[in-house]
MIRO-923175 format. One record per residue (C-alpha): chain; residue in three letters; z, x, y. Coordinates in nm, 3 decimals, always signed. Last residue first. Layout:
% MIRO-923175
+------+------+---------+---------+---------+
: unit : code :      zz :      xx :      yy :
+------+------+---------+---------+---------+
:    A :  ALA :       Z :       X :       Y :
...
+------+------+---------+---------+---------+
END
This chain:
% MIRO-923175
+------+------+---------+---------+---------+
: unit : code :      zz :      xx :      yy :
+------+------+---------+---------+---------+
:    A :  UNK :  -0.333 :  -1.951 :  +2.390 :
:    A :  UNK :  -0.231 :  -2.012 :  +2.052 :
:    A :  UNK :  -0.167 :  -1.754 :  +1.842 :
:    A :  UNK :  +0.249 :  -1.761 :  +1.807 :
:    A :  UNK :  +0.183 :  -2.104 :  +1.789 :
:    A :  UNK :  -0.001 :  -2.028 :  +1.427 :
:    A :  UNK :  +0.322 :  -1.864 :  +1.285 :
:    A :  UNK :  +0.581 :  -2.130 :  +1.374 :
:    A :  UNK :  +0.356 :  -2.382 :  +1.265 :
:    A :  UNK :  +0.241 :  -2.253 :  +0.906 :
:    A :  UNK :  +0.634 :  -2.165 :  +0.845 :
:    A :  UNK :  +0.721 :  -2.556 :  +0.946 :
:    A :  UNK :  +0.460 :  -2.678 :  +0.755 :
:    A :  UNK :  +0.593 :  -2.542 :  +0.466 :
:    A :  UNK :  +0.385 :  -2.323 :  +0.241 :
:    A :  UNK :  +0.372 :  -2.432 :  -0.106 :
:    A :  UNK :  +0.102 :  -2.263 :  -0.267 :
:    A :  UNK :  +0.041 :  -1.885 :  -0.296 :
:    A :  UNK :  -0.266 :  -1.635 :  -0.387 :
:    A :  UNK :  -0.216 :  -1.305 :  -0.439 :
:    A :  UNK :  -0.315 :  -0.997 :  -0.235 :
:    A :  UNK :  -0.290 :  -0.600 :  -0.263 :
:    A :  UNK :  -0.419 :  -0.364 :  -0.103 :
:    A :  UNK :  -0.203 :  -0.339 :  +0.254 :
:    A :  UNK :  +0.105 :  -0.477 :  +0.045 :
:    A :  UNK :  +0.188 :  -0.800 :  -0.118 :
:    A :  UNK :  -0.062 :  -0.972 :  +0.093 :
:    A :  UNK :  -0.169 :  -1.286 :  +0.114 :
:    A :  UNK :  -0.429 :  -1.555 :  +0.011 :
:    A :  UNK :  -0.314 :  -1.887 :  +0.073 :
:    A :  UNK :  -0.339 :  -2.212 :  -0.121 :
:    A :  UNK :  -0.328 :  -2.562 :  +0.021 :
:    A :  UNK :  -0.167 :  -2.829 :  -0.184 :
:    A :  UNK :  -0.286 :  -3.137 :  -0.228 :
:    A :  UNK :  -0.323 :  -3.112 :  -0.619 :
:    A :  UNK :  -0.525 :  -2.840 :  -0.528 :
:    A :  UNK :  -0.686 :  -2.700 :  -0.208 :
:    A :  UNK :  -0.836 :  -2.424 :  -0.228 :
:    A :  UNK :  -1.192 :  -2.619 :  -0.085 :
:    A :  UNK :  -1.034 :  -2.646 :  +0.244 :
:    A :  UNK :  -0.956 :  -2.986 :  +0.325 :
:    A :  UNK :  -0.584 :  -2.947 :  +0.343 :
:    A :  UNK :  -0.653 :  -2.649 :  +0.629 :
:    A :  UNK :  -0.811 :  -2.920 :  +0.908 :
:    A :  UNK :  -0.490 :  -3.107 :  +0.915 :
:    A :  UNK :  -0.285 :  -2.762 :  +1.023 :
:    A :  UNK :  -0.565 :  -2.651 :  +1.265 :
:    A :  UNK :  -0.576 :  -3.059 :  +1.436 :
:    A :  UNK :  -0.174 :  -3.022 :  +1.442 :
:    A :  UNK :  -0.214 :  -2.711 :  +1.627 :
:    A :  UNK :  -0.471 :  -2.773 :  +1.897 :
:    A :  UNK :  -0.728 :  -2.589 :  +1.993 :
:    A :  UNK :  -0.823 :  -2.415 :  +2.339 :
:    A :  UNK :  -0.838 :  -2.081 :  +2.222 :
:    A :  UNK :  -0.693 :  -1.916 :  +1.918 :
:    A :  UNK :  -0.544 :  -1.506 :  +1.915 :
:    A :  UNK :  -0.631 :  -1.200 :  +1.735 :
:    A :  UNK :  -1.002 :  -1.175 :  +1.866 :
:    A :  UNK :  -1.208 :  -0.865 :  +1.705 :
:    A :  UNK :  -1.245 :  -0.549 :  +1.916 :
:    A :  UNK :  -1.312 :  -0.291 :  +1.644 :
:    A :  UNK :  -0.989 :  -0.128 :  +1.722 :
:    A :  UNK :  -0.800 :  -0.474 :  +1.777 :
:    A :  UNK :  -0.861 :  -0.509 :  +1.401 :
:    A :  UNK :  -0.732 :  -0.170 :  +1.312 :
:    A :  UNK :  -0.459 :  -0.243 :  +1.539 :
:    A :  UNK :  -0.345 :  -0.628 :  +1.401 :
:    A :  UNK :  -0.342 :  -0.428 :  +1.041 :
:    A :  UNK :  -0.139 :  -0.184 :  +1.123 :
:    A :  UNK :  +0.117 :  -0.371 :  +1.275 :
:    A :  UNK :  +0.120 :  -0.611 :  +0.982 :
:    A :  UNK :  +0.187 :  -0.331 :  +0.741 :
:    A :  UNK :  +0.481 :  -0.179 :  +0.964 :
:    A :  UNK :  +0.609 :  -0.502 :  +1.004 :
:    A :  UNK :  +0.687 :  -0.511 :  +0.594 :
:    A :  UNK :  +0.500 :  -0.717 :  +0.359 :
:    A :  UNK :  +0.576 :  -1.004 :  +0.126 :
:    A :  UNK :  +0.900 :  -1.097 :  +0.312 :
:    A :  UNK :  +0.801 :  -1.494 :  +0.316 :
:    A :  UNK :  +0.761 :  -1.466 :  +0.766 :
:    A :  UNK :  +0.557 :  -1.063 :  +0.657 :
:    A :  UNK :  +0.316 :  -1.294 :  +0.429 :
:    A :  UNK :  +0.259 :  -1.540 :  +0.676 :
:    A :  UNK :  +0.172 :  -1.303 :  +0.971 :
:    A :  UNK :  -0.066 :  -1.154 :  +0.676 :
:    A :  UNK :  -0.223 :  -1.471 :  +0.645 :
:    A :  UNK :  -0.235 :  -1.589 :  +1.042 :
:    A :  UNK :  -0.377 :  -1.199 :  +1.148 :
:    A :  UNK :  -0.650 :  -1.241 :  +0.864 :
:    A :  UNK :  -0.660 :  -1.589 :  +0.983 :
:    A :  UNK :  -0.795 :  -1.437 :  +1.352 :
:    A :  UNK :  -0.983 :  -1.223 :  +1.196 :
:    A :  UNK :  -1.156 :  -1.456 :  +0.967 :
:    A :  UNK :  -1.273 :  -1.657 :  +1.273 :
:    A :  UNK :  -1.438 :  -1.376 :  +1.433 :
:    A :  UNK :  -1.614 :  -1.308 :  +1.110 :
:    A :  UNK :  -1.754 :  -1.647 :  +1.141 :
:    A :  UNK :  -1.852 :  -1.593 :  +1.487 :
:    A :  UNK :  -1.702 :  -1.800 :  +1.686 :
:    A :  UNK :  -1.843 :  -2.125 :  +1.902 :
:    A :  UNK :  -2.116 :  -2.105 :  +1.678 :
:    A :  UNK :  -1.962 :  -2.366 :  +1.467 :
:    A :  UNK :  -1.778 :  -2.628 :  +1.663 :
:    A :  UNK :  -1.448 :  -2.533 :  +1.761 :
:    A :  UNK :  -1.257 :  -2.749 :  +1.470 :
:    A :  UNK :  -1.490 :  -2.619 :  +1.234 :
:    A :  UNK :  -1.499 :  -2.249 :  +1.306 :
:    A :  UNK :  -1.118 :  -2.296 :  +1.351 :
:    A :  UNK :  -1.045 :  -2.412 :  +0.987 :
:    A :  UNK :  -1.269 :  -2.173 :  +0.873 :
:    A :  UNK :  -1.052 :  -1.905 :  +1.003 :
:    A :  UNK :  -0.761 :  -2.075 :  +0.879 :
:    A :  UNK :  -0.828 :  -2.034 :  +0.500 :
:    A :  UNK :  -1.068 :  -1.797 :  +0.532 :
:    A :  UNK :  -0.841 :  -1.503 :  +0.628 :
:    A :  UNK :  -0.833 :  -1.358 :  +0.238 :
:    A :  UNK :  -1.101 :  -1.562 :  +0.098 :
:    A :  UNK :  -1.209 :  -1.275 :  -0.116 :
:    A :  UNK :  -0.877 :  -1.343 :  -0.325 :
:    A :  UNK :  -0.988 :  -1.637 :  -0.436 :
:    A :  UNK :  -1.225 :  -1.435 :  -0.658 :
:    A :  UNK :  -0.915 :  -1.424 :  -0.892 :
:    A :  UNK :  -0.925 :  -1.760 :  -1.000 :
:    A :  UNK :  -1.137 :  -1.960 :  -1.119 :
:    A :  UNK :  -1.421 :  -1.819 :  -0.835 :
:    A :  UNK :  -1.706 :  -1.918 :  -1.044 :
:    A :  UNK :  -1.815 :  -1.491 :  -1.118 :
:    A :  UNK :  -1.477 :  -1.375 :  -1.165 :
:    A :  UNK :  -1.419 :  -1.045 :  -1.293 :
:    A :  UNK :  -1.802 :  -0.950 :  -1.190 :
:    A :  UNK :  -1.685 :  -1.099 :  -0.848 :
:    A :  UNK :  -1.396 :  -0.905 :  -0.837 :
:    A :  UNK :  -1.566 :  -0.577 :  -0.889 :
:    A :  UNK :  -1.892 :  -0.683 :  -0.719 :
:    A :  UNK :  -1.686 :  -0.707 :  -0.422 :
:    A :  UNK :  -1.517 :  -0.352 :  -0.431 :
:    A :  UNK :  -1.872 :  -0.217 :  -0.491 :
:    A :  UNK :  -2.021 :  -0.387 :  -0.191 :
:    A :  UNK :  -1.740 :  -0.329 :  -0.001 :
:    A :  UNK :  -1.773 :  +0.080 :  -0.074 :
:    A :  UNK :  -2.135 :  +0.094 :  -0.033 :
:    A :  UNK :  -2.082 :  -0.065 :  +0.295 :
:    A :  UNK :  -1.853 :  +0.127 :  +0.440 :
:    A :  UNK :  -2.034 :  +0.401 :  +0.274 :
:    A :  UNK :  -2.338 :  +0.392 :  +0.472 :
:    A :  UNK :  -2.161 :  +0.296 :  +0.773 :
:    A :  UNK :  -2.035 :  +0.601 :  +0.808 :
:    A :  UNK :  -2.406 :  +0.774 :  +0.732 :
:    A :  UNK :  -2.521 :  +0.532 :  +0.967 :
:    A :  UNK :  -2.269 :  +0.634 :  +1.286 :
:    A :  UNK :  -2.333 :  +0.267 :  +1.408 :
:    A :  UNK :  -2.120 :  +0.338 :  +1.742 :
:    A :  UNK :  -1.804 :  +0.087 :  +1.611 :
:    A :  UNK :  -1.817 :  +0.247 :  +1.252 :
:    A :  UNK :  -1.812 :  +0.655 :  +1.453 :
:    A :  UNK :  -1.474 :  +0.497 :  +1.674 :
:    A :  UNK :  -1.330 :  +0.310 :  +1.337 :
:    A :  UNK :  -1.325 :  +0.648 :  +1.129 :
:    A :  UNK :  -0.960 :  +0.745 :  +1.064 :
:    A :  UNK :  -0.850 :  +0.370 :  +1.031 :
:    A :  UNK :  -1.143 :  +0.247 :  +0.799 :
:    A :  UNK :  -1.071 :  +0.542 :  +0.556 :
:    A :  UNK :  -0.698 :  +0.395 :  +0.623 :
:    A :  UNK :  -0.854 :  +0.043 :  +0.463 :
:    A :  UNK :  -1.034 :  +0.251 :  +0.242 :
:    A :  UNK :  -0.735 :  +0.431 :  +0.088 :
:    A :  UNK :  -0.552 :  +0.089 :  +0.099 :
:    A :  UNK :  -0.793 :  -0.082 :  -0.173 :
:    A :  UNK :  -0.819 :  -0.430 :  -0.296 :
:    A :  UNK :  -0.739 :  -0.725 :  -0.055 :
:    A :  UNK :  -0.639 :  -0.540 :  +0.242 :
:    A :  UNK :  -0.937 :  -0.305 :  +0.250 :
:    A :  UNK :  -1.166 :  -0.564 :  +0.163 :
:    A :  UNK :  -1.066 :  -0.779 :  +0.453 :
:    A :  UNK :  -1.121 :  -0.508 :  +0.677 :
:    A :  UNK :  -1.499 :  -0.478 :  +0.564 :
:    A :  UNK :  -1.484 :  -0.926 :  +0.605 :
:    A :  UNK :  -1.357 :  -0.838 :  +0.978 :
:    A :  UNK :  -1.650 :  -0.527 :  +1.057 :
:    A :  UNK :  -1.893 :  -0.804 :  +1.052 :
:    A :  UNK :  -1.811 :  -0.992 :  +1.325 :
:    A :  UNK :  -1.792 :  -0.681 :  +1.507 :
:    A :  UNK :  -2.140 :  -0.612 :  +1.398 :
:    A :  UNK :  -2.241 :  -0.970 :  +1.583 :
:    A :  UNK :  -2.055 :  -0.915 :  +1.876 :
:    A :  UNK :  -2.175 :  -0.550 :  +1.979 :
:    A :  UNK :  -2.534 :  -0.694 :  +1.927 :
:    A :  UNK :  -2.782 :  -0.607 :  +1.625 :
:    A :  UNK :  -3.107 :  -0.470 :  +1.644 :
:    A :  UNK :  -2.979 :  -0.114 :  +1.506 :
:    A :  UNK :  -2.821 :  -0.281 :  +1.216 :
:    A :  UNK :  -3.190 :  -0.327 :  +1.124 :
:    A :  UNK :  -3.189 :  +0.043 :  +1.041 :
:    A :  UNK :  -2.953 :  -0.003 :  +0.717 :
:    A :  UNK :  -3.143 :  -0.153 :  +0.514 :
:    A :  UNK :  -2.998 :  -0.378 :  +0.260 :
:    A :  UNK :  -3.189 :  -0.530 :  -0.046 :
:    A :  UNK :  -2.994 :  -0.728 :  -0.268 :
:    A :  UNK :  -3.198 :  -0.835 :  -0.624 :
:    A :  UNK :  -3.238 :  -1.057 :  -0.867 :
:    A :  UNK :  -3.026 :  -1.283 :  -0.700 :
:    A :  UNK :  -2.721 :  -1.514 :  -0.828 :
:    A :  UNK :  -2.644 :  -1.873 :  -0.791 :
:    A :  UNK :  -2.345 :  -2.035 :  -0.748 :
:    A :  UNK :  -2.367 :  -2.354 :  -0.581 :
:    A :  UNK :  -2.326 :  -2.546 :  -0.303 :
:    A :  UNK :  -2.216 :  -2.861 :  -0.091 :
:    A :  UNK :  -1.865 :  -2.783 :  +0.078 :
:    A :  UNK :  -1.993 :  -2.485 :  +0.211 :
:    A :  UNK :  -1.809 :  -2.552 :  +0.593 :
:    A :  UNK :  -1.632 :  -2.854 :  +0.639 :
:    A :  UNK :  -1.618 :  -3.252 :  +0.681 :
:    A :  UNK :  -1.943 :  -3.251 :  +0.893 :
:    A :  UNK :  -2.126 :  -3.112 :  +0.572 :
:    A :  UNK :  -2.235 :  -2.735 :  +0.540 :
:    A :  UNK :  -2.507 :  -2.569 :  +0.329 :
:    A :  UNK :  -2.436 :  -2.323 :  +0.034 :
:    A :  UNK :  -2.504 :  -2.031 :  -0.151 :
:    A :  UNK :  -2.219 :  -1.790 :  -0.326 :
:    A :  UNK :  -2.441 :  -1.536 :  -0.564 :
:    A :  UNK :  -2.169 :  -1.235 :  -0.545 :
:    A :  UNK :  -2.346 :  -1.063 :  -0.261 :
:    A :  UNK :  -2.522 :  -1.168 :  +0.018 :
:    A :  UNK :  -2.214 :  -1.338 :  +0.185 :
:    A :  UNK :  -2.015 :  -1.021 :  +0.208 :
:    A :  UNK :  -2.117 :  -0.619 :  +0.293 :
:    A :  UNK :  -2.473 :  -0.712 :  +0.363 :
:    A :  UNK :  -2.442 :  -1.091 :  +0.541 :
:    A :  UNK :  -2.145 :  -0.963 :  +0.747 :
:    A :  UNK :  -2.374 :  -0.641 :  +0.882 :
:    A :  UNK :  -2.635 :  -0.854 :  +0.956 :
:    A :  UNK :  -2.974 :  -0.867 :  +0.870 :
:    A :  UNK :  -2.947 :  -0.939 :  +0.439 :
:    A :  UNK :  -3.272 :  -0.887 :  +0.266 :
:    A :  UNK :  -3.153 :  -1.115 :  -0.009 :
:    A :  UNK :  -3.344 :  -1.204 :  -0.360 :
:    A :  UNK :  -3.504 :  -1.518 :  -0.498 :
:    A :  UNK :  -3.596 :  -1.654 :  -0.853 :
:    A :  UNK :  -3.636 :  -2.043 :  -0.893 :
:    A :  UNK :  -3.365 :  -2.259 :  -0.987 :
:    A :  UNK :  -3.364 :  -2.637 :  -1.113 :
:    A :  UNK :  -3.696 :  -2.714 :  -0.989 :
:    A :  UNK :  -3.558 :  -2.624 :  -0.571 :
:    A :  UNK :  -3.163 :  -2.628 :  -0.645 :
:    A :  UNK :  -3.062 :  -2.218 :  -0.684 :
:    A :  UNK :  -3.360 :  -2.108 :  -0.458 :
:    A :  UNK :  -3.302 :  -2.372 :  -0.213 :
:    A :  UNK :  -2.948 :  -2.294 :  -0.208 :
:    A :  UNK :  -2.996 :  -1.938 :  -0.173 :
:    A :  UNK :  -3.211 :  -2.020 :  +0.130 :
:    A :  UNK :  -2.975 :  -2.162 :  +0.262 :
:    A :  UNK :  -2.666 :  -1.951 :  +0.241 :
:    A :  UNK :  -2.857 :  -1.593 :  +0.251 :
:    A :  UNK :  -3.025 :  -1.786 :  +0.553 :
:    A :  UNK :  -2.698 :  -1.835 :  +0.732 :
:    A :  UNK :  -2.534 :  -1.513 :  +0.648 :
:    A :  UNK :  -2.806 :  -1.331 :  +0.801 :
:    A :  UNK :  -3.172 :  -1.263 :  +0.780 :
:    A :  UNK :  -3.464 :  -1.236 :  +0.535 :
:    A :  UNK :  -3.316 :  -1.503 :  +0.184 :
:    A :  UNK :  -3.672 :  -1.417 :  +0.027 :
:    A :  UNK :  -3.795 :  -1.702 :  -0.268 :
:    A :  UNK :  -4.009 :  -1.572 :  -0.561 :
:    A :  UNK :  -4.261 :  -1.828 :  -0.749 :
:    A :  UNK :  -4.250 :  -1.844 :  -1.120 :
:    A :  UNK :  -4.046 :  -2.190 :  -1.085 :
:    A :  UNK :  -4.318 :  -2.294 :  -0.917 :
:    A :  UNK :  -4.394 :  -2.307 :  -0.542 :
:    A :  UNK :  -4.738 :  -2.467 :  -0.453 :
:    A :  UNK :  -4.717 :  -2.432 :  -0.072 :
:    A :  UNK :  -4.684 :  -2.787 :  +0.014 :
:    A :  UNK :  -4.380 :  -2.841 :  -0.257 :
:    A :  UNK :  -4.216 :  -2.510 :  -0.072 :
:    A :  UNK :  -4.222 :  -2.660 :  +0.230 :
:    A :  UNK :  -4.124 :  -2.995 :  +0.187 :
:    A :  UNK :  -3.870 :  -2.852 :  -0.012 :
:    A :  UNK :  -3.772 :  -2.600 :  +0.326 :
:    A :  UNK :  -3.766 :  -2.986 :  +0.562 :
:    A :  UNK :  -3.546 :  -3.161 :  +0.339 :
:    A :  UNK :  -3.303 :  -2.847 :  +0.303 :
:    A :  UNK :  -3.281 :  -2.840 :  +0.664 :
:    A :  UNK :  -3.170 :  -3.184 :  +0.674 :
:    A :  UNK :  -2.889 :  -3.182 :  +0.391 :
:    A :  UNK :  -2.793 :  -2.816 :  +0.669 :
:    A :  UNK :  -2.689 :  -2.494 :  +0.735 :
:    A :  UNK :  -2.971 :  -2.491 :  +1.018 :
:    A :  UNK :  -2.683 :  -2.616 :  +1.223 :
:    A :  UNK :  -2.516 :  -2.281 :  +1.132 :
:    A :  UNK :  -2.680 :  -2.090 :  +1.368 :
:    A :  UNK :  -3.098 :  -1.984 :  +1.413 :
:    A :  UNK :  -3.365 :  -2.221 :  +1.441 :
:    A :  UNK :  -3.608 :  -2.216 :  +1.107 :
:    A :  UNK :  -3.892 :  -1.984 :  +1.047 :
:    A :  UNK :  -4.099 :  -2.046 :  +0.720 :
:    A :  UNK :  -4.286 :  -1.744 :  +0.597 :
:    A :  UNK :  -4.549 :  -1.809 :  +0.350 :
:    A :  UNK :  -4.697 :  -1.559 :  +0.060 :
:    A :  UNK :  -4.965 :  -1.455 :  -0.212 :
:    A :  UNK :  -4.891 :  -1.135 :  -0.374 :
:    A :  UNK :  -5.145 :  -0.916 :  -0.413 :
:    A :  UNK :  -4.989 :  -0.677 :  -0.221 :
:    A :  UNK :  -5.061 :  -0.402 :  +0.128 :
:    A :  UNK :  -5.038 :  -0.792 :  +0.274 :
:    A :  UNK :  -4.707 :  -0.806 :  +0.190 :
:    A :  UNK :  -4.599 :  -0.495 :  +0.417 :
:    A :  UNK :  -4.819 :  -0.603 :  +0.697 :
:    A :  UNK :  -4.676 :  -0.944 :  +0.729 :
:    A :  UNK :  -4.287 :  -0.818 :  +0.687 :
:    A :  UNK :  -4.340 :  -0.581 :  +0.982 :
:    A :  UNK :  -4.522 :  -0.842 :  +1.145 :
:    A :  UNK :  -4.182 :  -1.069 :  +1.109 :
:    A :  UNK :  -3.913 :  -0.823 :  +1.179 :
:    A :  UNK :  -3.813 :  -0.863 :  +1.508 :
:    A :  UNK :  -3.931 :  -1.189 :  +1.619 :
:    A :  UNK :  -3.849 :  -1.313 :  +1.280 :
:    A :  UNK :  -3.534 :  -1.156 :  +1.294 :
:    A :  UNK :  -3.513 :  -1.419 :  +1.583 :
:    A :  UNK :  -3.677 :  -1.642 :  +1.469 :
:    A :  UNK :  -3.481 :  -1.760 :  +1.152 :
:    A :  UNK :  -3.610 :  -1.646 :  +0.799 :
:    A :  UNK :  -3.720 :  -1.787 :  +0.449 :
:    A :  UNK :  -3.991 :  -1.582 :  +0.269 :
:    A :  UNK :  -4.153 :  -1.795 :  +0.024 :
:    A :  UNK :  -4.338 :  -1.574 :  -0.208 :
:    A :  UNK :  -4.603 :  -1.709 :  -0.469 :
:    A :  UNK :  -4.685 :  -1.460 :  -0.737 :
:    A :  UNK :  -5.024 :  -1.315 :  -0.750 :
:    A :  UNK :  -4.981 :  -0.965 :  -0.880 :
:    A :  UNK :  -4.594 :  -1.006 :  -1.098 :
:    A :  UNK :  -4.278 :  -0.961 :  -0.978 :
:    A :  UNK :  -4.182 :  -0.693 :  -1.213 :
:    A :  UNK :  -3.849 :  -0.594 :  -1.026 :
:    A :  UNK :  -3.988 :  -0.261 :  -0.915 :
:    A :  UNK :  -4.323 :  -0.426 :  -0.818 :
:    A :  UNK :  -4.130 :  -0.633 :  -0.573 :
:    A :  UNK :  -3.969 :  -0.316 :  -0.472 :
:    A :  UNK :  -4.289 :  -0.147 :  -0.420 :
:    A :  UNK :  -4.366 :  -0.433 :  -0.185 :
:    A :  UNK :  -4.019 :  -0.411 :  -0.002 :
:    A :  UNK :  -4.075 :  -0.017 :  +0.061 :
:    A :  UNK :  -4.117 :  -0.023 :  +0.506 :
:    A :  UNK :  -3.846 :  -0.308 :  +0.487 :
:    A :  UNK :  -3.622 :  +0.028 :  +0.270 :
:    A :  UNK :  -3.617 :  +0.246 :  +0.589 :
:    A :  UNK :  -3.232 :  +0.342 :  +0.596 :
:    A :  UNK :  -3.033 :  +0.295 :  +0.252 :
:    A :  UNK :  -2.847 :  +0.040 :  +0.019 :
:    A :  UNK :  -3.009 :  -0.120 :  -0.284 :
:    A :  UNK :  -2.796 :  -0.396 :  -0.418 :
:    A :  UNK :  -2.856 :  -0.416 :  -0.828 :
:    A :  UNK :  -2.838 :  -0.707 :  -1.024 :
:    A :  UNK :  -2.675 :  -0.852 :  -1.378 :
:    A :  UNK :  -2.758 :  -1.205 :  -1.429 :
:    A :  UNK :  -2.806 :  -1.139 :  -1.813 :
:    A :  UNK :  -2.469 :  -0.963 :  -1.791 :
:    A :  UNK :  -2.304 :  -1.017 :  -1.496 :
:    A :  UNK :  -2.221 :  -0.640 :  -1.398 :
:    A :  UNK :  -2.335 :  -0.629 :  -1.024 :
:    A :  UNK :  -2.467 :  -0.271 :  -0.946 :
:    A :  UNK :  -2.429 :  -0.061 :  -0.616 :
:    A :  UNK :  -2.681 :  +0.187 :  -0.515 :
:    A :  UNK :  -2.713 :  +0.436 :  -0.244 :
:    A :  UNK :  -3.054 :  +0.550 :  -0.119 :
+------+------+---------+---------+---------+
END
């Protein structure tokens, strides 16, 4: 078992990363001192429900701890003011305190809402992540980021909150499709870029054994953007500034998630395609040279990730970017690269630049 640690001070945590650690989750309840008797909401979707649920069942009933699972539909609809409604309704009925333990078990969507919950239900109640996906364990459930979405954008009604406790086993990345760890393979390129060039070309040399779930690869691919993330985040826990960085891509992709309807890409899907828009960008201000941008549009080819937008319009991208929350003082910020790992943030990006550079991507 690998292990990563989140410097915070008192909301220090550790993410535990191995194969087999669902079949340990009671011992590491113990571990964190949950005590005999403790109420455990256990937030999921059904399908990891399906997959995972009488696993979960059996392993809390070896405990004395008293628990409810609550299974809500899966996508980013259940990112929602209505959602929340229905999980306090929940967790008033089934006599949560602020003693009680809440489990984020599943992707980036339930790490979002349930970490809301946890971080708004009595004014915060303990929770941790079992992260499902390969994007929920090397991004979303680390760094305390919870949120649900509005109509006028994605996240725009959180908080940070932090968890006691990551737990990421690596066998459930066995459940997942081809789509869903590509998705995931984006934000691990974004890391790359954004802080370290010797994994980005680890990345390179390795993308065939990453792509066929080689775990002991994938073991420290995720180690390593786990540890590059709590770096920046224990820098910068409220994103004041240099946590911005982590947004690398984010700018556009959610821009397109939103004007496409979400689900219609993945999220990481989404990033790769503003990964390509940022560093496109950057290489149009002479930030980076064509070599850079070449290698980054082949690692992300490599692990099949779009590069180009369908069937939206350009304006609507363009409009849909000055409501991103980096916006300030009306202008919209970018995160781009100075080099393959290295970013920094910029404002004042003419319209002209951001058009020239987006048609290129439309198809």
């Amino acid at each position: 078992m690998e292990l990563v640690g989140v410097d915070l001070e008192e909301r220090s945590y550790e993410i535990k990363i191995g194969a087999g650690l669902l079949a340990n989750l009671g011992q590491s309840l113990i571990d964190l001192d949950i005590k005999a008797g403790t109420k455990i909401l256990i937030i999921t979707d059904k399908r990891v429900n399906d997959l995972y649920g009488s696993e979960i069942n059996q392993r809390l009933e070896e405990t004395d701890f008293e628990f409810k699972i609550i299974v809500v539909p899966e996508g980013e609809k259940s990112k929602s003011l209505n959602m929340t409604k229905v999980l306090y309704d929940e967790a008033v009925d089934f006599g949560l305190d602020r003693s009680s333990l809440i489990i984020a078990f599943g992707g980036g969507v339930i790490g979002d809402l349930a970490g809301f919950i946890a971080a708004t239900y009595m004014r915060g109640v303990p929770f941790i992540q079992i992260p499902t996906t390969l994007l929920a364990q090397v991004d979303s459930s680390v760094g305390g980021k919870t949120a649900v979405n509005h109509e006028a954008g994605k996240n725009l009604i959180g908080a940070f909150y932090q968890p006691e406790l990551v737990l990421i086993d690596l066998e459930v990345l066995n459940t997942l499709d081809q789509r869903d760890v590509r998705s995931g393979l984006a934000e691990v390129i974004k890391y790359g870029v954004i802080w370290d060039k010797e994994f980005f070309n680890y990345l390179q040399a390795n993308h065939k054994e990453i792509k066929e779930l080689d775990l002991d690869v994938l073991a420290k691919v995720i180690q390593r953007s786990c540890q590059i993330k709590a770096e920046v985040v224990a820098k910068d826990e409220k994103e004041l500034g240099l946590r911005a960085i982590l947004n690398y891509g984010h700018t556009i992709g959610h821009a397109i998630e939103a004007l496409a309807g979400y689900g219609e890409y993945r999220h990481g899907e989404a990033v790769a395609i503003g990964m390509i828009s940022a560093m496109e960008l950057a290489y149009k201000l002479d930030m980076v040279t064509k070599e850079e941008v070449e290698a980054q549009t082949e690692l992300i080819n490599n692990f099949g990730l779009p590069t180009t937008i369908n069937k939206l319009r350009l304006d609507q991208i363009i409009s849909k970017t000055k409501q991103d929350k980096k916006v300030k003082d009306g202008e919209v910020n970018f995160i781009l690269p100075n080099s393959i790992g290295e970013v920094e943030i910029v404002s004042g990006v003419k319209n002209e630049v951001l058009t020239e550079v987006l048609a290129k991507q439309l198809r």
